[in-house]
PLY file of the C-alpha trace (Angstrom):
ply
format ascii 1.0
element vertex 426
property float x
property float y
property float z
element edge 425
property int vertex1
property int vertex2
end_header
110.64 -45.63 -241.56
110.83 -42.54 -243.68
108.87 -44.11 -246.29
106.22 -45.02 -244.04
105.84 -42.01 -241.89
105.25 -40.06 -245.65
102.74 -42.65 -246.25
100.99 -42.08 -243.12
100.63 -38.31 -243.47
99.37 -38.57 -247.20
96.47 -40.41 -245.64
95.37 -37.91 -243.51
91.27 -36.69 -243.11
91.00 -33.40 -244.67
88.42 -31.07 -243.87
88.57 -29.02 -247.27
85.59 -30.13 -249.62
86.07 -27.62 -252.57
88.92 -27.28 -255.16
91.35 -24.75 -252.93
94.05 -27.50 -252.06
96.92 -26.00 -252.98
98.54 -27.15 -249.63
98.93 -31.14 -249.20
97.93 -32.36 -246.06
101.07 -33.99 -245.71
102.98 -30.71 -246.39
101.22 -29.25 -243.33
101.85 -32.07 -241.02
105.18 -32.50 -242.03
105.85 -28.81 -241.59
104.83 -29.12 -238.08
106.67 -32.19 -237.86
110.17 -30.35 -239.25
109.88 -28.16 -236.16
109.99 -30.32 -233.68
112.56 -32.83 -235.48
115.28 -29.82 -235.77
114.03 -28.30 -232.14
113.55 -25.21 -234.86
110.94 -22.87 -234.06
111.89 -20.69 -237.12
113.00 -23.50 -239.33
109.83 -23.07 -241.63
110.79 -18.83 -241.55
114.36 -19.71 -242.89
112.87 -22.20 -245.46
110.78 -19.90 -247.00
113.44 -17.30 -247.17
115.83 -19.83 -248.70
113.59 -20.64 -251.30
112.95 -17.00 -252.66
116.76 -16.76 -252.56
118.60 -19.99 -253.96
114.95 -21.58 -255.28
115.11 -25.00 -253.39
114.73 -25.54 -249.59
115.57 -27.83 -246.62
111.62 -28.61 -246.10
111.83 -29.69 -249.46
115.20 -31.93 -249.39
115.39 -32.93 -246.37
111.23 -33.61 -244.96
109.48 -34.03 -248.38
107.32 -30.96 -247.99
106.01 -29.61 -251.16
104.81 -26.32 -250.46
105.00 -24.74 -247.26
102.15 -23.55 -245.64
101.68 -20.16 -243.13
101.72 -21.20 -239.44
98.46 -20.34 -239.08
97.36 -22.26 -242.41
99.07 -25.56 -240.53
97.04 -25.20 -237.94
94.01 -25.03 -239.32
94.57 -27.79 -241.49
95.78 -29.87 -238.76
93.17 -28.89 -236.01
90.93 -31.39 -236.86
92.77 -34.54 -237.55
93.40 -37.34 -234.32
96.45 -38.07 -233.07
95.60 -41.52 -233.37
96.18 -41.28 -237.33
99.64 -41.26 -236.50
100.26 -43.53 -233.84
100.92 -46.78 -236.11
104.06 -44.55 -236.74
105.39 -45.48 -233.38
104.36 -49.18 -233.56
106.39 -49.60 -236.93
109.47 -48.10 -235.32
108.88 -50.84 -232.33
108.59 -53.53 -234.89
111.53 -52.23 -236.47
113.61 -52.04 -234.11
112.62 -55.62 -232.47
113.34 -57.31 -236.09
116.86 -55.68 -235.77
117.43 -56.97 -232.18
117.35 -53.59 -230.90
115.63 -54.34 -228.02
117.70 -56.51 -226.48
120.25 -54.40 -224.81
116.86 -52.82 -223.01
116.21 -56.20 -221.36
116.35 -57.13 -217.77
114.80 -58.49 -215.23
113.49 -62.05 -216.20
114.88 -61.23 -219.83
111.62 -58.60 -219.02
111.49 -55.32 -221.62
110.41 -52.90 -218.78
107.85 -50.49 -219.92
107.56 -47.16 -217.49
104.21 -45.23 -217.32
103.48 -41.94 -216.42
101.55 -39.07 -216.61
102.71 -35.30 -217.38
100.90 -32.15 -218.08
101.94 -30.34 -221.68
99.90 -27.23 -221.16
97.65 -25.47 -218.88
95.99 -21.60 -219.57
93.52 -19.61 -218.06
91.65 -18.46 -221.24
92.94 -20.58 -224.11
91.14 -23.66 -224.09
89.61 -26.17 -226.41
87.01 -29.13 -226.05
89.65 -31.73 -225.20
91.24 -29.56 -222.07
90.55 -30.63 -218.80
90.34 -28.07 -216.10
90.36 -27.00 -212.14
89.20 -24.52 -210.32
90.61 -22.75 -207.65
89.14 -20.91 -204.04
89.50 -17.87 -205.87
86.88 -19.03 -208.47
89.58 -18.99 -211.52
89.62 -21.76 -213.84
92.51 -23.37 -215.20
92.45 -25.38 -218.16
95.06 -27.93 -219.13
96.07 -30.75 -220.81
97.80 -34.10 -220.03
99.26 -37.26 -221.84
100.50 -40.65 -220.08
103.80 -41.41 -222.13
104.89 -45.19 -221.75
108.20 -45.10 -221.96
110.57 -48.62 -222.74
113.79 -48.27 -220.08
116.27 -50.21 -218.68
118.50 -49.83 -215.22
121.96 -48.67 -216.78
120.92 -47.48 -220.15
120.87 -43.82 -221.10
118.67 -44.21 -223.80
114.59 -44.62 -223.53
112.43 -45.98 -226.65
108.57 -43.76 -226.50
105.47 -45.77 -227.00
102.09 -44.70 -228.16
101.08 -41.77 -226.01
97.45 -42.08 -224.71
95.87 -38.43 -224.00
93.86 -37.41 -221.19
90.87 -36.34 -222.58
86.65 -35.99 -222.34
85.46 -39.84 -223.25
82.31 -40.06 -224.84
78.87 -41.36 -222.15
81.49 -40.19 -219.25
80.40 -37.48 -217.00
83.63 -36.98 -214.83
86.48 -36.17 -216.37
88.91 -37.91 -217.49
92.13 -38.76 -215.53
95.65 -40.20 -215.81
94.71 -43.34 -214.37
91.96 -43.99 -216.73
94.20 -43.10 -219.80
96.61 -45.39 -218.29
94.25 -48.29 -218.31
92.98 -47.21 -221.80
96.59 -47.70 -223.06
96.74 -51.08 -221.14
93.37 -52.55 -223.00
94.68 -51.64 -226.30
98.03 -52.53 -226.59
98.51 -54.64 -223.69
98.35 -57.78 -225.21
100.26 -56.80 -228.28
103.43 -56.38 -226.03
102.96 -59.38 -223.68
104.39 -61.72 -225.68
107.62 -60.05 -226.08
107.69 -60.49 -221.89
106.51 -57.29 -220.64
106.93 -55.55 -216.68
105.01 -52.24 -216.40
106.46 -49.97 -213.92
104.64 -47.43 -212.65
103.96 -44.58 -209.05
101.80 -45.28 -206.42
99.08 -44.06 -208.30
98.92 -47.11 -210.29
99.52 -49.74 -207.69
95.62 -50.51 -207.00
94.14 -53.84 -207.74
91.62 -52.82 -210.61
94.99 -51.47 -212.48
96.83 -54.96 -211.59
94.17 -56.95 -212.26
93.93 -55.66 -215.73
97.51 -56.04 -216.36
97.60 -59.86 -215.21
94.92 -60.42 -217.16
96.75 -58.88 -220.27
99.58 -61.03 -219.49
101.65 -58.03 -218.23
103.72 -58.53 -215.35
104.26 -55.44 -212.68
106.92 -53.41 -210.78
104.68 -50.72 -208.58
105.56 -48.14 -206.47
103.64 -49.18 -202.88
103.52 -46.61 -200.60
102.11 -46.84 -196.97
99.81 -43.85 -196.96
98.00 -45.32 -199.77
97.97 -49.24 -198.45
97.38 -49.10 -195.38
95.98 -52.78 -195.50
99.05 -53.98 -196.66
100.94 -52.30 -193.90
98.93 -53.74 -191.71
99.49 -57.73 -192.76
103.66 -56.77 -192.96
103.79 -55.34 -188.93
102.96 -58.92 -188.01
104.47 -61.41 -190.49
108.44 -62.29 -190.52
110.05 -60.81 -193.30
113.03 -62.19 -195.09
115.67 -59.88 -195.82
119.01 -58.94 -197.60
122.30 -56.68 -196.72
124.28 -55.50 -199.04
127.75 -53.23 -198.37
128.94 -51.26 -201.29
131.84 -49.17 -201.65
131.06 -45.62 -203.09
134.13 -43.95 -203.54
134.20 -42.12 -200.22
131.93 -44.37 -198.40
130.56 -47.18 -197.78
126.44 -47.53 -198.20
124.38 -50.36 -196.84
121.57 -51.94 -199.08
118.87 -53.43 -196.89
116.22 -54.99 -198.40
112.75 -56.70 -196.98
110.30 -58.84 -198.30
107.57 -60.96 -198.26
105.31 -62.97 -200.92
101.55 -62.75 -201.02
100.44 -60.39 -199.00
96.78 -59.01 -199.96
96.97 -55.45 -202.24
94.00 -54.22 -200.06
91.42 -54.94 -197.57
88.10 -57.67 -198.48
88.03 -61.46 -199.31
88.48 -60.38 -203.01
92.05 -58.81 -202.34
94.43 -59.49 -204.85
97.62 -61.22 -203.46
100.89 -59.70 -204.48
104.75 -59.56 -203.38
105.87 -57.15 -201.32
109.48 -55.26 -201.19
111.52 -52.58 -199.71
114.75 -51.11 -199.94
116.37 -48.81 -197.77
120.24 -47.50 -198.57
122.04 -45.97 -195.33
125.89 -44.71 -195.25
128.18 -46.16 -192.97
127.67 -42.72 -190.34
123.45 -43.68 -190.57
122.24 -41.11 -192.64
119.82 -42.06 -194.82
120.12 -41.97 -198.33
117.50 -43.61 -199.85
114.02 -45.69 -198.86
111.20 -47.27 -201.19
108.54 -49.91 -201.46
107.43 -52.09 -204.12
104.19 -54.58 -205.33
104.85 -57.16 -207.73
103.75 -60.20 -209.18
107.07 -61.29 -210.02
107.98 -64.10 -206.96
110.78 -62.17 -204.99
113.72 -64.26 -203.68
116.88 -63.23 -202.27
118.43 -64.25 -205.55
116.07 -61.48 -207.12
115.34 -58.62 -204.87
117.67 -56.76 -206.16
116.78 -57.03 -209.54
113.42 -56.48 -208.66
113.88 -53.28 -206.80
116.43 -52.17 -209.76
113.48 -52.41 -211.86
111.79 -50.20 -209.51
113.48 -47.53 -209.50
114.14 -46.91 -213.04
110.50 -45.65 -213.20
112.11 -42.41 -213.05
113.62 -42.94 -216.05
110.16 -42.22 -217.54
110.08 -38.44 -216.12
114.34 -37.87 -216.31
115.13 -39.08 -219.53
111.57 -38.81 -221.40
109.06 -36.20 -220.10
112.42 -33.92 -218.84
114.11 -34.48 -221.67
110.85 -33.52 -223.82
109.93 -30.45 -221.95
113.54 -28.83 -221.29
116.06 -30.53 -223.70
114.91 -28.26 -226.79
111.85 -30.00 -227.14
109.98 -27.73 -225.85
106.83 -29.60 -224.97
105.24 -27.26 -222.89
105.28 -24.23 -224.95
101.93 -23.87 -226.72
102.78 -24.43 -230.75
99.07 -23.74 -231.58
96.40 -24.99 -229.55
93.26 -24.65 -231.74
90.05 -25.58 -231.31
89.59 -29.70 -231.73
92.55 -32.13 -231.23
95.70 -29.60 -233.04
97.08 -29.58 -229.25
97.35 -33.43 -228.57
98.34 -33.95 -232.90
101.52 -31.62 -232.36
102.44 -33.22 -228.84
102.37 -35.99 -230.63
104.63 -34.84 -233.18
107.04 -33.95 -231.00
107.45 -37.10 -228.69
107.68 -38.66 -232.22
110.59 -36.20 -233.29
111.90 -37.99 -229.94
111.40 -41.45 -231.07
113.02 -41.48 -234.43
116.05 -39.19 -232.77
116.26 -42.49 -230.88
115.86 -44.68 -233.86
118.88 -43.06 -235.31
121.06 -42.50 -231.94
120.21 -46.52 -232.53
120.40 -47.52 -235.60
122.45 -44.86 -237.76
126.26 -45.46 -237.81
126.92 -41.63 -239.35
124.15 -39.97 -236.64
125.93 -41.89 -233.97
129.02 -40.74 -235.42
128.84 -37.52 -235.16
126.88 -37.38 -231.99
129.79 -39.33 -230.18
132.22 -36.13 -231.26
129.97 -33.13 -230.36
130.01 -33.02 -226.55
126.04 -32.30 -225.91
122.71 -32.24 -227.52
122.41 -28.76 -227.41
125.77 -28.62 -229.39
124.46 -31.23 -232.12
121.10 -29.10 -232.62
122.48 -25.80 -231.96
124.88 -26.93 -235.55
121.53 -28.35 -237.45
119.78 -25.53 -237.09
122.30 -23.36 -237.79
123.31 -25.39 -241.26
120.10 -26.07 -242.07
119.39 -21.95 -242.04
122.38 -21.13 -244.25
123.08 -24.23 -246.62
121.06 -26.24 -248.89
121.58 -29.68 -248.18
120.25 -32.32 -251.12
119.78 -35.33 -248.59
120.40 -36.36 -245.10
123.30 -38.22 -246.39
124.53 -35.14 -247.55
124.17 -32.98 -244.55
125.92 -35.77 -242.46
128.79 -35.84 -244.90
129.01 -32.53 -244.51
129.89 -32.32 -240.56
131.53 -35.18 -240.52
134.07 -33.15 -243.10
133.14 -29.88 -240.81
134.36 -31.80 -237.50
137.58 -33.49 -239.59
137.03 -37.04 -238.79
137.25 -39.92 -240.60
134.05 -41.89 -240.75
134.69 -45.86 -241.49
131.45 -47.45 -241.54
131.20 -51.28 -240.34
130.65 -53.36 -243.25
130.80 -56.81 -240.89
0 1
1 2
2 3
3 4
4 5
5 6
6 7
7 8
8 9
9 10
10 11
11 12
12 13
13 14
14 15
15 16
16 17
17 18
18 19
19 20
20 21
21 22
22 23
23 24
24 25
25 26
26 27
27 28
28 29
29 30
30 31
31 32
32 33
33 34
34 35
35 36
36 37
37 38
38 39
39 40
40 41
41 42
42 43
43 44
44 45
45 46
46 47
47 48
48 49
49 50
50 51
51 52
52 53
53 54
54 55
55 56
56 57
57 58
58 59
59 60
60 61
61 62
62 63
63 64
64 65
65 66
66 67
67 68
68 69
69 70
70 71
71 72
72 73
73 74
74 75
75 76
76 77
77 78
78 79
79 80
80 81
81 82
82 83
83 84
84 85
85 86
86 87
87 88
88 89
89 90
90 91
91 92
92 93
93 94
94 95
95 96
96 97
97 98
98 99
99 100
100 101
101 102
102 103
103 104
104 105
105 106
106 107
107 108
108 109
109 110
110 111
111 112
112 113
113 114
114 115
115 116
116 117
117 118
118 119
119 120
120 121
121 122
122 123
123 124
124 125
125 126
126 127
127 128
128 129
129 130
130 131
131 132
132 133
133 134
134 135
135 136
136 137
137 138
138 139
139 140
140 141
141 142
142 143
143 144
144 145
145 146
146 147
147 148
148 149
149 150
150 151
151 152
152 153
153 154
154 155
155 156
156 157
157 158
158 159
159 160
160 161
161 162
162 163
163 164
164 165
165 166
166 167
167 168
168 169
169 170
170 171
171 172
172 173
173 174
174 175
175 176
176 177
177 178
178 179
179 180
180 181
181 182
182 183
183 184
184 185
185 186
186 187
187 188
188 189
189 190
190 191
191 192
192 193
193 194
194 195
195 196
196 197
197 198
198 199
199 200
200 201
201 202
202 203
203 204
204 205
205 206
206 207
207 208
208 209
209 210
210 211
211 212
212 213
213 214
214 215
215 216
216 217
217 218
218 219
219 220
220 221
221 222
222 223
223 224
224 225
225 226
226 227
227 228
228 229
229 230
230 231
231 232
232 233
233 234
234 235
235 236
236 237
237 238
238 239
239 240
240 241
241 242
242 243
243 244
244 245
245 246
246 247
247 248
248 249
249 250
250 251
251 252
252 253
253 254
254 255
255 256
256 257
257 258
258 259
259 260
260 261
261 262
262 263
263 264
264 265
265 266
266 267
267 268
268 269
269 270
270 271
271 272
272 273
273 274
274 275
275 276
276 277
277 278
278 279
279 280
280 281
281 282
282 283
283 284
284 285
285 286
286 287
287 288
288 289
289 290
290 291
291 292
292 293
293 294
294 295
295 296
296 297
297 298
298 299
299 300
300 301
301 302
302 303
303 304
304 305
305 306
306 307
307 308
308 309
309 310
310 311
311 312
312 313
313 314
314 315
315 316
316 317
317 318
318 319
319 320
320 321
321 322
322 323
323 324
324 325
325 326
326 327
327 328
328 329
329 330
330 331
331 332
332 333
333 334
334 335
335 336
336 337
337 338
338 339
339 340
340 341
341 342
342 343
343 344
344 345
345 346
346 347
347 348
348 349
349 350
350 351
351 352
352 353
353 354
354 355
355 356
356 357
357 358
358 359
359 360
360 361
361 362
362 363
363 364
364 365
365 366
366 367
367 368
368 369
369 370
370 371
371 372
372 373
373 374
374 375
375 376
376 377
377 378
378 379
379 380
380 381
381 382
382 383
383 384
384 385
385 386
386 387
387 388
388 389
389 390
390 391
391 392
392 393
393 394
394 395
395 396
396 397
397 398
398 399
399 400
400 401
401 402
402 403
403 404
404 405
405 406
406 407
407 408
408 409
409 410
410 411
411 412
412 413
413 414
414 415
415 416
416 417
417 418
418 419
419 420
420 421
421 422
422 423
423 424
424 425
């Protein structure tokens, strides 16, 4: 994946068309990219200042950068290159980690990989801006400019882990007057790589502001199956056809430690998404969770295409709610977990905002791809008790040692920590 990701960046469009390249575009990108992977704001400071001391680096060793370039000299190099140049990055490290059966502890309902979609805003300014910010304006006449990406996200009910997909950006699309919005980048990311995940057995999960029938249609015709938030407000319709139709239902009584907590469920098959002789037909379902004194707990509704039985429901609804994996575990995780998505790295003037964002939910992906695949990463990050502690150690050894490889700078805290490391050789 290493190999690949280097031969991705040396590929890069570069703007420079006489003889001053003394900076590789790779070096800049993965300078940027060395950042976000050791949640290091000054890692590229202390790299420089190790190599005028010791004459060898981390950046060097450990992310293949050559030279390393001023801040400001990355992004200018970078400001005009698409974040689309890197996105077969995140497909390879899909592919990957489907060939090694990776995938399969993220299966579920119907043997289904649920894929979670939603949008989150990154950044927002009133006077930095660029061509690809949206904006508002508020009553008192100030204009806020911002930008937003919808993050698909694979989950699964009980797992910890979450495995990021090709972002697609809100942003201006060409012959469009209005601007652009989360829904349309969400159907954007359904056209293009819909049908190049429905064959692994695909449910999209999504809010209520993706449970229309223009969205569902397009994923039933891509061969994706849905889980949809289905509020009332927004369906009224729907509503409507439920107050006069039986409804099947489903109690459950579980024991919670203290108390007990009853699982009701309701539900009904093809019921039309909205009002019109056109109206899509889908499955309706609902869950509400009481305690045993009547105070409620919990209540939701659900559209789906998937037929809903009383074998199912509760699968069904379980797929449901881990939608909020997408915003706990991905966009939370990005934005206050060390991440730092929504601090403004360098904005520029063309796409440098949405190429490090992108970056950085990649920095995500292949921490995944090792918390996954790496025997030594998982390792060590079973013994450290948090995150923080793991990255607060990298970026403090990575500041005062030289390290030759990543090999070596594992080795080294596994020796730090005074474990014994035996690696399965089954």
């Amino acid at each position: 994946m290493v190999q690949y990701f280097h031969s991705t960046l040396k590929n890069l469009p570069d703007k420079r068309t006489g003889k001053n390249k003394y900076y590789q575009m790779s070096d800049a990108a993965l300078s940027a990219f060395s950042v976000f992977f050791t949640q290091s704001p000054s890692f590229l400071a202390h790299q420089k200042s190790m190599a005028q001391k010791k004459g060898h680096n981390n950046a060097q060793s450990l992310f293949g950068v050559h030279q390393i370039p001023t801040d400001n000299h990355i992004r200018d190099l970078l400001d005009d290159v698409e974040p689309s140049v890197v996105f077969p990055v995140f497909y390879e490290i899909f592919r990957a980690l489907e060939e090694g059966k990776h995938l399969e502890a993220f299966r579920s309902l119907k043997n289904n990989l649920l894929i979670a979609l939603d949008g989150t805003e990154y950044f927002s300014s009133n006077h930095i801006h660029c061509q690809h910010c949206s904006s508002r304006t508020f009553r008192n006449g100030t204009t806020q400019y911002f930008h937003t990406v919808v993050t698909p996200v694979i989950v699964s009910p009980g797992n910890s882990k979450v495995i990021p997909l090709i972002p697609e950006f809100v942003v201006p699309q060409d012959g469009h007057q209005k601007q652009d919005c989360e829904n349309a980048a969400a159907k954007r990311w359904i056209e293009k790589y819909g049908l190049q995940y429905s064959s692994l057995g695909i449910t999209i999960l999504g809010d209520d502001l993706y449970c229309h029938q223009p969205l569902c249609e397009l994923l039933l015709i891509k061969q994706l199956n849905f889980v949809l938030v289905c509020q009332p407000k927004s369906h009224k319709t729907l509503y409507e056809w439920l107050q006069g139709m039986p409804l099947d239902s489903l109690s459950i009584k579980r024991w919670k430690g203290k108390v007990y907590e009853i699982y009701n469920y309701r539900y009904v098959n093809q019921v039309p998404l909205r009002d019109g002789e056109d109206a899509l037909l889908v499955n309706w379902c609902e869950l509400t969770i009481t305690r045993s004194d009547g105070i409620l707990i919990y209540k939701n509704n659900f559209a789906t295409n998937h037929q809903i039985t009383d074998i199912n429901v509760e699968a069904i609804v379980s797929a449901g709610r881990t939608r909020w994996k997408v915003e706990n575990e991905n966009n939370n995780t990005l934005k206050t977990k060390g991440y730092n998505l929504e601090h403004n790295f360098g904005h520029g003037k063309n796409h440098l905002s949405c190429l490090l964002a992108t970056f950085n939910i990649l920095a995500f992906l292949f921490h995944t791809l090792l918390d996954l695949t790496s025997e030594k990463y998982q390792f060590i990050r079973q013994h450290l008790p948090t995150r923080k502690t793991f990255f607060d150690d990298l970026r403090a050894l990575t500041r005062y040692l030289y390290f030759g490889s990543w090999e070596n700078l594992l080795d080294f805290m596994i020796h730090g920590l005074e474990l014994e490391f035996h690696p399965n050789t089954s």
